[in-house]
C-alpha positions in Angstrom: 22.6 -2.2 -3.5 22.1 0.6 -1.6 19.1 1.4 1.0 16.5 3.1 -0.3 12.5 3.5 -0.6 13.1 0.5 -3.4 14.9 -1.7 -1.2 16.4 -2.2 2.2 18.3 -4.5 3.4 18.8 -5.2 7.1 21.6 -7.5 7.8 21.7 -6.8 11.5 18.2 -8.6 11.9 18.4 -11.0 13.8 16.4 -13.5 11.6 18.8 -12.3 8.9 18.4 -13.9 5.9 15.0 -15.4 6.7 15.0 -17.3 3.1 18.2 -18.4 1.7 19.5 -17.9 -1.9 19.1 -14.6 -2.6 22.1 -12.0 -3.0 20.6 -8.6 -2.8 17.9 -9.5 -0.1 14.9 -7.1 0.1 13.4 -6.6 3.5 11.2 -4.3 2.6 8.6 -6.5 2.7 9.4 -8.3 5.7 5.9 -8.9 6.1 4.6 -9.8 2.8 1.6 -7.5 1.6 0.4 -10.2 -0.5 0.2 -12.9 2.6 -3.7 -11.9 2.8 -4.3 -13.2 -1.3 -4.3 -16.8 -2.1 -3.2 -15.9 -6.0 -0.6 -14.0 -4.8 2.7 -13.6 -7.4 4.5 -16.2 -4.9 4.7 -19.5 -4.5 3.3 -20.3 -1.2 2.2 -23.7 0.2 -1.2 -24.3 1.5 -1.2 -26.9 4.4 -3.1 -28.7 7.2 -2.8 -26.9 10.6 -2.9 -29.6 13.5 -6.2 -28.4 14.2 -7.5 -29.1 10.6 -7.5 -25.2 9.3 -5.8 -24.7 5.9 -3.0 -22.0 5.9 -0.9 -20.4 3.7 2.6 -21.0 4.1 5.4 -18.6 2.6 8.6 -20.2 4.1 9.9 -21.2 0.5 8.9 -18.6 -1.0 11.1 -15.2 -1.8 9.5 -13.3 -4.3 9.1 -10.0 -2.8 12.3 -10.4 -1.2 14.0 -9.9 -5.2 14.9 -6.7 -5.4 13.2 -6.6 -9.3 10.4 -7.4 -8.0 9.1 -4.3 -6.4 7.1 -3.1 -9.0 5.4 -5.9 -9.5 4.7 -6.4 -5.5 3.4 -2.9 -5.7 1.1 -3.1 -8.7 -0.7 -6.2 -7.4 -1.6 -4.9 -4.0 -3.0 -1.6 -5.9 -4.9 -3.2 -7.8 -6.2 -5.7 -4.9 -6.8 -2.7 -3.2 -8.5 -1.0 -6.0 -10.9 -3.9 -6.4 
């Protein structure tokens, strides 16, 4: 695929690929805009910090890394925004 406002893939990172499995990688959303929602369209887990505190964890998780997935990242945090 090539770079675009769609998708970008940055194999020069150093923490290139930061999930496995995927072949078309999209860093675009390198920082997820979903991290912030609990019923986000990923599959994060939630687990026990050492210091008791619940948090989200998105290390298994690659869903807005899928190229196809896009328009769906970008409909859900419009309409989270939205209210």
């Amino acid at each position: 695929m090539d770079n675009s406002s769609r998708f970008f893939e940055n194999r020069a990172c150093e923490y290139f690929p930061c999930h496995e499995g995927l072949e078309n990688f999209n860093c675009l959303f390198c920082y997820c805009p979903m991290y912030w929602f609990d019923d986000c369209l990923g599959s994060p887990e939630f687990i026990k910090s050492k210091s008791g505190k619940i948090i989200k964890a998105c290390t298994n998780c690659n869903f807005p890394h899928h190229p196809e997935h896009y328009d769906a990242v970008m409909k859900f945090v419009s309409n989270k925004i939205k209210g």
